[in-house]
C-alpha positions as CSV (number, residue, x, y, z in Angstrom):
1,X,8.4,21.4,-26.1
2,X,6.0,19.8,-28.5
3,X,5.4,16.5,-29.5
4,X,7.0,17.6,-32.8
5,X,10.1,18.3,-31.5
6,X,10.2,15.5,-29.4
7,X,9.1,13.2,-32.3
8,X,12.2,15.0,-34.0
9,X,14.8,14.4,-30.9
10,X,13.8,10.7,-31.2
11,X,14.6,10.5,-35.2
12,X,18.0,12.1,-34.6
13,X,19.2,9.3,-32.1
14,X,18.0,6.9,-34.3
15,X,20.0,8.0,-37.1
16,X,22.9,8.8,-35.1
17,X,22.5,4.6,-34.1
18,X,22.0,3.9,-37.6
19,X,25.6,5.6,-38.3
20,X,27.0,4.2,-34.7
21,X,26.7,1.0,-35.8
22,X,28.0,1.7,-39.5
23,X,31.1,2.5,-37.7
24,X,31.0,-0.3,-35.6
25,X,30.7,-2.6,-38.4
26,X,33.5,-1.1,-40.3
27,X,36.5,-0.3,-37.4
28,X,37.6,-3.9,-36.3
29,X,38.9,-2.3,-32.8
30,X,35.6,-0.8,-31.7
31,X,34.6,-4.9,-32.3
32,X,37.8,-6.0,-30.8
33,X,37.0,-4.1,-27.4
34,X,33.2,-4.8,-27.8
35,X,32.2,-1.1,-27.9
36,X,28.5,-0.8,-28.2
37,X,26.7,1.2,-30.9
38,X,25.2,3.3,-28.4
39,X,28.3,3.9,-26.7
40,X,29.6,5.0,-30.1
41,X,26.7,6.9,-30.7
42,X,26.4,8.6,-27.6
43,X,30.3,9.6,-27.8
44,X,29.2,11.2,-31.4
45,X,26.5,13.3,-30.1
46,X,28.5,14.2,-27.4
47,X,31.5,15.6,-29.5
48,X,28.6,17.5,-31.7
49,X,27.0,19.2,-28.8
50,X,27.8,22.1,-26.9
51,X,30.8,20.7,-24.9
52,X,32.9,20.6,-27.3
53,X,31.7,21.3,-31.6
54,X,29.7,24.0,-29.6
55,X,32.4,25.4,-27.9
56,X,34.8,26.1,-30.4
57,X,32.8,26.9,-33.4
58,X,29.4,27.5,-31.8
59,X,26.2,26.8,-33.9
60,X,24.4,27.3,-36.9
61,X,21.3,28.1,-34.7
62,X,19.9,30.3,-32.7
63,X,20.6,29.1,-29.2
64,X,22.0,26.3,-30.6
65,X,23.5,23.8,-29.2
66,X,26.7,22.5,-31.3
67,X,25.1,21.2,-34.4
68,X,21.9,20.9,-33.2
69,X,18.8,22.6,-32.2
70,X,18.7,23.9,-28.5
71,X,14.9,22.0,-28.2
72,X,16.8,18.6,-30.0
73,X,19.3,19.3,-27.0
74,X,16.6,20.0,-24.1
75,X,14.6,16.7,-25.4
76,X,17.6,14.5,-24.8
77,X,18.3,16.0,-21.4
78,X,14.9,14.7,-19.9
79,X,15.1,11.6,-22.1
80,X,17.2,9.0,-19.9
81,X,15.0,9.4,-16.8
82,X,12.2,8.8,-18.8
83,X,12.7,5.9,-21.0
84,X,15.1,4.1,-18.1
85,X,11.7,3.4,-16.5
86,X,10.8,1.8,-20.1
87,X,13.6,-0.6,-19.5
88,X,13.0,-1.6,-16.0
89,X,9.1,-2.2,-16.5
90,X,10.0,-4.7,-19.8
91,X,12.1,-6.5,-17.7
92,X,10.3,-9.1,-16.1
93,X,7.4,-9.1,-18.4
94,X,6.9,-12.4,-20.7
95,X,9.0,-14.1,-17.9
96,X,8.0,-16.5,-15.5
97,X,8.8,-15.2,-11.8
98,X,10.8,-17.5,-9.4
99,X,9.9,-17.7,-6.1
100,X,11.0,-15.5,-3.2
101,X,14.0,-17.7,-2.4
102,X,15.2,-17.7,-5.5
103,X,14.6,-14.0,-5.9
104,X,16.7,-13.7,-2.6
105,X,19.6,-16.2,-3.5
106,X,19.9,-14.4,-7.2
107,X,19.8,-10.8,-5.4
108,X,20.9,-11.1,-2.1
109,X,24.8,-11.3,-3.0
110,X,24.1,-8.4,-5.3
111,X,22.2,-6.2,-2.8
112,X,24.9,-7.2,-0.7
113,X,28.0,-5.7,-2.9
114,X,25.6,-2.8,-3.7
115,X,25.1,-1.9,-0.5
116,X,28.7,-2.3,0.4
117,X,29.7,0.0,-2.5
118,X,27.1,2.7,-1.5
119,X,27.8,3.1,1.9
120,X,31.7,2.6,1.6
121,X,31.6,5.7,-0.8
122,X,30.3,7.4,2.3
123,X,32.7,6.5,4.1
124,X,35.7,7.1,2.4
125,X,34.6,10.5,1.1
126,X,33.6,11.9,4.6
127,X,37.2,10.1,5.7
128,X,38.1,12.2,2.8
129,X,36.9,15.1,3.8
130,X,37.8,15.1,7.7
131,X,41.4,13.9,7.4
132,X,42.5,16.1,4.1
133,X,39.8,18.2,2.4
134,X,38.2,20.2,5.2
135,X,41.8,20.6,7.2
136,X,43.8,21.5,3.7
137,X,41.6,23.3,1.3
138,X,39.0,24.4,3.5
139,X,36.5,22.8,1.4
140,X,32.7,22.2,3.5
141,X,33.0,18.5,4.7
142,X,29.3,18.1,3.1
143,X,31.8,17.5,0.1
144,X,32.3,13.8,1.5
145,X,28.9,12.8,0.5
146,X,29.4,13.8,-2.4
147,X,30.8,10.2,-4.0
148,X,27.8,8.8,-3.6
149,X,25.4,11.3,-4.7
150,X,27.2,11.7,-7.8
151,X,28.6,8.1,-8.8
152,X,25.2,6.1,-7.2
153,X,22.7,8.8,-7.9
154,X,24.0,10.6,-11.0
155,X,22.8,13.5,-12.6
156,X,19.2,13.3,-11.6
157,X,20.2,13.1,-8.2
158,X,22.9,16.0,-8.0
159,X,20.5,18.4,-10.4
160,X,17.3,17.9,-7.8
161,X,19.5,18.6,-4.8
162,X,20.7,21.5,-5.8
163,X,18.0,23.2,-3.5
164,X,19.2,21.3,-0.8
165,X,22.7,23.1,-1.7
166,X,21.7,26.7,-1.2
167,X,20.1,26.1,1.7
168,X,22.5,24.2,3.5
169,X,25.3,27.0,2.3
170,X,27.1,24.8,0.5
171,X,26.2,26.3,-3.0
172,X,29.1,25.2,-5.0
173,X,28.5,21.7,-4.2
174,X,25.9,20.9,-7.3
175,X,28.5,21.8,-9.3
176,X,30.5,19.2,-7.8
177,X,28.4,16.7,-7.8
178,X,27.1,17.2,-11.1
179,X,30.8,17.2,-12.1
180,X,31.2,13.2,-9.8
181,X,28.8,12.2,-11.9
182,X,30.3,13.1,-15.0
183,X,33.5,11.5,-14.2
184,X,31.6,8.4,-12.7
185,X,30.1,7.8,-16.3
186,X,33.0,8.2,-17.9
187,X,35.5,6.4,-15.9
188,X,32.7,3.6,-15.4
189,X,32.2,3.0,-18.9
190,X,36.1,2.9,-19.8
191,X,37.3,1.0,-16.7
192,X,34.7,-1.3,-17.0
193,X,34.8,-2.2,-20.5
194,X,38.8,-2.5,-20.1
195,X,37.5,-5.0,-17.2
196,X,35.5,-6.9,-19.6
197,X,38.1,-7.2,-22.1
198,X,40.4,-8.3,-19.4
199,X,37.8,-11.0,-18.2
200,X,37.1,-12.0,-21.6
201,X,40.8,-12.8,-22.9
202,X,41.4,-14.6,-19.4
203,X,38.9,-17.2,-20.4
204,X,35.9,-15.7,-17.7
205,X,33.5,-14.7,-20.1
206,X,32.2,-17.6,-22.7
207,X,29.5,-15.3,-24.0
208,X,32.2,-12.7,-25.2
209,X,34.0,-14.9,-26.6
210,X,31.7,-16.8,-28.8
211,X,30.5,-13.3,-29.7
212,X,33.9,-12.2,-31.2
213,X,33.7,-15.0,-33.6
214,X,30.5,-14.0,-35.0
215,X,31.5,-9.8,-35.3
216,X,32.2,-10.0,-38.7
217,X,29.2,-11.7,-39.9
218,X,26.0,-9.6,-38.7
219,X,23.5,-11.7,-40.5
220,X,20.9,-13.2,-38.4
221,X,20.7,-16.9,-38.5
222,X,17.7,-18.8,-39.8
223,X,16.4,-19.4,-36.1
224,X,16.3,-15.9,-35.4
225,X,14.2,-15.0,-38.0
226,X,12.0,-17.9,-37.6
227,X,12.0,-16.5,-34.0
228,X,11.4,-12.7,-34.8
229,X,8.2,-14.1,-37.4
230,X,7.1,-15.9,-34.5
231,X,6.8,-13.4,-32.5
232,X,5.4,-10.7,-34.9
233,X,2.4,-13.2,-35.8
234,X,1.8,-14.7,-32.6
235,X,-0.9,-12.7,-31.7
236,X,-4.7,-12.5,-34.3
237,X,-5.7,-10.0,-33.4
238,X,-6.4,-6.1,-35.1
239,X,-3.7,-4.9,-32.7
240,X,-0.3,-5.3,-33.5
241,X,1.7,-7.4,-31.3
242,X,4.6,-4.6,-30.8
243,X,1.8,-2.1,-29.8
244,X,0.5,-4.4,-27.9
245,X,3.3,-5.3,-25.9
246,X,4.4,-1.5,-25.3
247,X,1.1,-0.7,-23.9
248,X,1.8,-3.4,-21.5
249,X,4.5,-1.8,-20.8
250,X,2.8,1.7,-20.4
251,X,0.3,0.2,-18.3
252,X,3.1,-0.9,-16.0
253,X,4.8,2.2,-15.9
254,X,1.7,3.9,-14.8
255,X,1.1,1.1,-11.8
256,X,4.4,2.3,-10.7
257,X,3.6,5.9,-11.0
258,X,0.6,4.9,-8.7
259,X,2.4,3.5,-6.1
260,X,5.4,6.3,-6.0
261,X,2.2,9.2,-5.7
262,X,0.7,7.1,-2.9
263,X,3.9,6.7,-1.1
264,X,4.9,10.9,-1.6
265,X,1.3,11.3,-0.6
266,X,1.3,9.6,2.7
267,X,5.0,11.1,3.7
268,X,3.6,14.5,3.3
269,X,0.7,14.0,5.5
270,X,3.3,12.1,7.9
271,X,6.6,13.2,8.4
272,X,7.0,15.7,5.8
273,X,3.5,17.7,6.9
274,X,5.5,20.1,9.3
275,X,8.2,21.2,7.3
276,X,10.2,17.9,7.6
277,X,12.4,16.2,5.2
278,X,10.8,15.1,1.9
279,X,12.6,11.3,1.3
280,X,10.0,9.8,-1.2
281,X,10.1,13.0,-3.1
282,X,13.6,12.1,-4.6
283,X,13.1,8.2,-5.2
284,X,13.6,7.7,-8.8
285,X,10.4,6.1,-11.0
286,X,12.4,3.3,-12.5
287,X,12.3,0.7,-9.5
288,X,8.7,1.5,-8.8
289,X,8.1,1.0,-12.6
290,X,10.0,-2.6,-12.1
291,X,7.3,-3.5,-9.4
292,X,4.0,-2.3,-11.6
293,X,5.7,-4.8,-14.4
294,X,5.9,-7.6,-11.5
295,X,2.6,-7.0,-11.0
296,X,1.2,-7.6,-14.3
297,X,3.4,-10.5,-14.7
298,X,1.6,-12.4,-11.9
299,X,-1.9,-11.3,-12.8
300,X,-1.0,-12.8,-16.4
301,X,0.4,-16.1,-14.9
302,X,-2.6,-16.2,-12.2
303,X,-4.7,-15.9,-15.3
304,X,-3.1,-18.4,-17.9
305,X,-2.2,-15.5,-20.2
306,X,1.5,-16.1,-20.9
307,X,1.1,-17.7,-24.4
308,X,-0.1,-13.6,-25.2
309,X,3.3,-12.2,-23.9
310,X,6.4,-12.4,-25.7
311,X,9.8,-12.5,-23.6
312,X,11.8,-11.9,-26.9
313,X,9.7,-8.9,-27.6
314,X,9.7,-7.1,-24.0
315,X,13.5,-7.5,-24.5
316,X,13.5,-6.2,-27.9
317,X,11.4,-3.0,-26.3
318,X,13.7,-3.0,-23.4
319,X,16.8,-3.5,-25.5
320,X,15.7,-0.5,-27.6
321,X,15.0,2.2,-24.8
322,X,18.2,1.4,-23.2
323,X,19.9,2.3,-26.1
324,X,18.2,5.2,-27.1
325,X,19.1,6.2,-22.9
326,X,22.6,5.8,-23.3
327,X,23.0,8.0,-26.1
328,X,20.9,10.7,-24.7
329,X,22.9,10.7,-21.6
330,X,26.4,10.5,-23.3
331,X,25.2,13.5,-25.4
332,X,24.5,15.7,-22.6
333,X,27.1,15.2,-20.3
334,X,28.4,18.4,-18.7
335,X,32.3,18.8,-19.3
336,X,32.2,22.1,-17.6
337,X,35.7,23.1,-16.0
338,X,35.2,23.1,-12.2
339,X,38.1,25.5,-10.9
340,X,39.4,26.0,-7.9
341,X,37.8,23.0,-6.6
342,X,39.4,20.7,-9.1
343,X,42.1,19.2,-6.7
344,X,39.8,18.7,-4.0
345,X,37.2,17.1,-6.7
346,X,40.3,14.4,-8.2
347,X,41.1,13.4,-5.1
348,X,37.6,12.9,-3.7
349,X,37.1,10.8,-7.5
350,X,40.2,9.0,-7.5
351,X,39.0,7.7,-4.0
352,X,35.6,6.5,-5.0
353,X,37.0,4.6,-7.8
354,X,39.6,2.8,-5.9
355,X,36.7,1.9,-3.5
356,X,34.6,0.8,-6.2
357,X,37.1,-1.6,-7.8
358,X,38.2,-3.2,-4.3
359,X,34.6,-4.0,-3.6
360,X,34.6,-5.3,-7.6
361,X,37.9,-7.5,-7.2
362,X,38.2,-8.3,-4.3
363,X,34.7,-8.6,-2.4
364,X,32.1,-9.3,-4.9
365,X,34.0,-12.7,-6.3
366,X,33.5,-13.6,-2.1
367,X,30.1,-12.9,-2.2
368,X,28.6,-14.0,-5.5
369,X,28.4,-17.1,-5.7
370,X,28.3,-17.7,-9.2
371,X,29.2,-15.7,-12.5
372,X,30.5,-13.1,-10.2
373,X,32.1,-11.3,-13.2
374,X,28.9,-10.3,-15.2
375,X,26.6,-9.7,-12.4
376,X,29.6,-7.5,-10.3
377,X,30.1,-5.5,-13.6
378,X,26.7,-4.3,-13.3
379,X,26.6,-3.0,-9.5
380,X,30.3,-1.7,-10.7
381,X,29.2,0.3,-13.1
382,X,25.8,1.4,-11.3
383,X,27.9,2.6,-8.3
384,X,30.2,4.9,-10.6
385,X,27.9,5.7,-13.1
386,X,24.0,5.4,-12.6
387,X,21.9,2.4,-13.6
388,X,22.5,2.7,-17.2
389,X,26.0,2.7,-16.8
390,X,26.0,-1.0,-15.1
391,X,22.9,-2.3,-17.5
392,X,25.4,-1.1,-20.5
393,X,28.3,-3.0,-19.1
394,X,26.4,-6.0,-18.0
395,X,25.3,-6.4,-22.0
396,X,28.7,-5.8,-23.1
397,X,30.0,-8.4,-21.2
398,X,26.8,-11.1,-21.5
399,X,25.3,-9.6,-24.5
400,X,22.5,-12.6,-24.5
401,X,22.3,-12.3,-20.5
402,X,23.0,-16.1,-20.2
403,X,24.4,-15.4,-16.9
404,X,20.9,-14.4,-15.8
405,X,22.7,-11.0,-14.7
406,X,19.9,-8.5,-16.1
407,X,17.6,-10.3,-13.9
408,X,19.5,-10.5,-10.8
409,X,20.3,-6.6,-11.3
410,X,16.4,-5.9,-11.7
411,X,15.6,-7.9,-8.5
412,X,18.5,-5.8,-6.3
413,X,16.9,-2.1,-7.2
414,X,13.9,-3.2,-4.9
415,X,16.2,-3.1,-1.7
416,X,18.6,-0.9,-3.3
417,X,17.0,2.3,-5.0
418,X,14.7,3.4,-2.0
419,X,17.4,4.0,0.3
420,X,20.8,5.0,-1.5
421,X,22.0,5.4,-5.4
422,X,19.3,8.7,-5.3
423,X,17.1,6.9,-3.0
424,X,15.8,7.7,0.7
425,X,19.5,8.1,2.4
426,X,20.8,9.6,-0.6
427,X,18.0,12.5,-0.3
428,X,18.4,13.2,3.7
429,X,22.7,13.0,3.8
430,X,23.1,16.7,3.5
431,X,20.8,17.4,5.7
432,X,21.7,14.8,8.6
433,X,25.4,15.9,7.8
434,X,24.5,19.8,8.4
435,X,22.2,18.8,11.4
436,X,24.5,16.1,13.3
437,X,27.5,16.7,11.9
438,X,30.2,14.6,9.5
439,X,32.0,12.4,12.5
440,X,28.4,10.9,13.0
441,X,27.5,10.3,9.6
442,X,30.4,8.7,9.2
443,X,30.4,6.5,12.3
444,X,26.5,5.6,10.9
445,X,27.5,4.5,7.2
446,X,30.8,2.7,8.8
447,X,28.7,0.7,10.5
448,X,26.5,0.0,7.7
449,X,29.3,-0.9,5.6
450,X,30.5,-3.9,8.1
451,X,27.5,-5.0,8.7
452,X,26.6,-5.7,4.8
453,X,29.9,-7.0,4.9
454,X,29.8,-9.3,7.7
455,X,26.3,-10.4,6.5
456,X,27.8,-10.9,2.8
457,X,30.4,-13.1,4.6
458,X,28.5,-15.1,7.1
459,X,26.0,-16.0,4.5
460,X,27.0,-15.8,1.1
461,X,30.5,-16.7,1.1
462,X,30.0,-20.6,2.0
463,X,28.5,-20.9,-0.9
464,X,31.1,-19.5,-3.4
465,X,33.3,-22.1,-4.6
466,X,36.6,-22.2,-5.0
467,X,37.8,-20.4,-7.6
468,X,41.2,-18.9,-7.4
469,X,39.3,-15.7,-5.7
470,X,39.7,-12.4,-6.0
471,X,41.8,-12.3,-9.5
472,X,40.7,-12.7,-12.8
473,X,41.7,-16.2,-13.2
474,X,42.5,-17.4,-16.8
475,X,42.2,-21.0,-15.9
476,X,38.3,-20.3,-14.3
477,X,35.3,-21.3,-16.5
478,X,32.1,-20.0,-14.8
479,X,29.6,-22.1,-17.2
């Protein structure tokens, strides 16, 4: 692939935005159910790829795919692992970082509800498994891990253990996950944004609702353009501020980078050196990238440098590659028919997403103590559908992130991503499920699950007010 051709890929999304949010603009019910461009945009590529333009009237390329170019088509594939590390390393930059209690009473309840999502898909899918699936369809009970590999670690996740697969005989089983986490996008973006319309109609989400007023004007105000000068000419230098600012954010991403080599570098010359099992190998970039952007932060605020670092602009930069990530993941979402598994596969879905939404309504408003809506959408949509999923429904339903949600989501990755959601546990289930068999994993993440639970509940939960818990209360105000 060249840099043409990426350069190209780029372009395309950004027209296919520019048109997205044409659209937007002009169909009041997209506003109504406040359907992101991207979302739009991403649903447009999709229908114009292979899945289903190149399907039925295949393409006016060579190994094309739909209407576009097969290299336009492999760009976007590698594009949301990529540029979700762009995301994560803006986040905290420009911001000034609260101390470690605060960074454990903002992410605490949130690791909590994570954690109690992740493990509980565990265990209902190797409950699953051992009480219907195995004894019914005859269907390998390493199928019960799949929930969580495919809702918490996506495609990513299911793609790189596909080796892992073949050599545990299980074959068929990247299929199947790659097909969970096809449904986990989709069924997280829809349930969730009919959530958030819920929520925002029953009075919970103030932010929604005062941004429904202002849909049909899209003209900045006067503030914001003061703002947006202010932060294009706050810098005097040669170097423009925007280049500036992303090379910050490069410089981040490469900290990270750092750290994740070191850390693969001392399991292989530990654990891993004989053959073993290769965790650090499948821990995603992103949350690493997160810790190389905290790490700048403090250096600049050790240093007195803030007045050089614009928040607004990191979150313009941030703002920007998650969009361009959620297109480039709707557009290459497989659709791929899965067969004879396909009973088996609903039931093993329709399972994780009844977990999900228990956890959703009826444990995280226990456990959060405070906008328990916006923050719970997030870990929602991250346990069905990846981290972009749950950063695109926490900016539907706060799109200024006055809730402080973004921030409280960030802070939970660093005790969430290195064990599950395609994380250390995530990497070695197959392989402890193969070596010490289902009943055991399944004893292991039951126990797992209660704990976080009883933690969440001993802790947490005395400092949740009262709040008609558990529903989405129309007579709540959380601001």
């Amino acid at each position: 692939m060249s840099v043409a051709e990426l350069f190209v890929a780029l372009m395309i999304i950004g027209m296919i935005l520019l048109l997205s949010a044409i659209i937007r603009a002009h169909v009041r019910w997209m506003r109504a159910i406040f359907l992101p461009s991207s979302v739009i945009g991403g649903v447009l590529a999709l229908l114009a790829g292979p899945a289903v333009l190149g399907a039925l009237a295949g393409s006016p390329f060579e190994n094309g795919k739909g209407i576009f170019p097969n290299y336009i088509y492999s760009s976007w594939l590698d594009m949301p692992g990529l540029l979700i590390s762009v995301v994560f390393a803006a986040l905290f930059l420009g911001k000034p970082l609260p101390g470690l209690r605060e960074i454990w009473m903002r992410a605490g309840p949130q690791v909590v509800v994570g954690q109690t999502m992740a493990w509980g898909q565990y265990v209902v899918g190797l409950s699953l498994a051992l009480l219907v699936l195995t004894p019914v369809f005859g269907v390998n009970p390493m199928i019960g891990a799949l929930i969580e590999m495919g809702f918490e670690g996506g495609h990513g996740t299911a793609a790189g253990m596909a080796g892992t697969f073949t050599e545990l005989g299980f074959e068929e089983g990247a299929d199947l996950a790659l097909g969970m986490a096809t449904i986990g996008i989709v069924a997280g973006v829809l349930i969730g944004t009919l959530l958030i319309n819920i929520a925002a109609r029953r009075g919970i989400l103030t932010s929604l609702e005062q941004e429904s007023t202002q849909t049909r004007s899209h003209e900045p105000s006067a503030d914001q353009v003061a703002a947006f000068k202010q932060d294009l000419e706050h810098e005097s230098s040669a170097t423009d501020p925007l280049s500036f600012h992303l090379g910050l954010v490069g410089v981040a991403i490469v900290i990270g980078w750092l750290i994740l080599k070191a850390l693969q570098w001392i399991e292989d010359v530990t654990w891993a050196s004989g053959g073993g099992i290769e965790i650090m190998e499948h821990v995603p970039l992103f949350p690493i990238a997160m810790i190389g952007g905290v790490i700048i932060q403090l250096i600049v605020m050790r240093c007195g440098w803030e007045r050089h670092i614009s928040a607004r602009t990191m979150s313009r930069i941030s703002g920007t590659a998650l969009d361009y990530t959620i297109v480039a993941a709707l557009a290459t979402l497989s659709l791929t028919a899965l067969g004879e598994y396909l009973v088996p596969f609903l039931l093993l879905a329709l399972t994780g997403i009844a977990w999900v939404l228990f956890v959703l309504l009826v444990i995280a408003p226990r456990i959060i103590p405070e906008n328990w809506f916006e923050r719970g959408i997030g870990d929602m949509g991250q346990s069905m559908g990846v981290t972009v999923t749950g950063i695109l429904l926490m900016r539907v339903a706060d799109p200024k992130n006055e809730s402080g949600a973004m921030e409280s989501f960030g802070y939970k990755q660093l005790l969430f991503e290195p064990v599950v959601g395609g994380g250390l546990f995530t990497a070695a289930a197959l392989p402890l499920i193969a070596q010490f068999g289902p009943l055991t994993v399944l004893g292991l993440t039951a126990a797992l699950t209660l704990g976080w639970l009883a933690f969440g509940f001993l802790y947490f939960n005395r400092l949740v007010p009262e709040r008609g818990r558990g529903r989405l209360n129309p007579k709540v105000k959380q601001r």
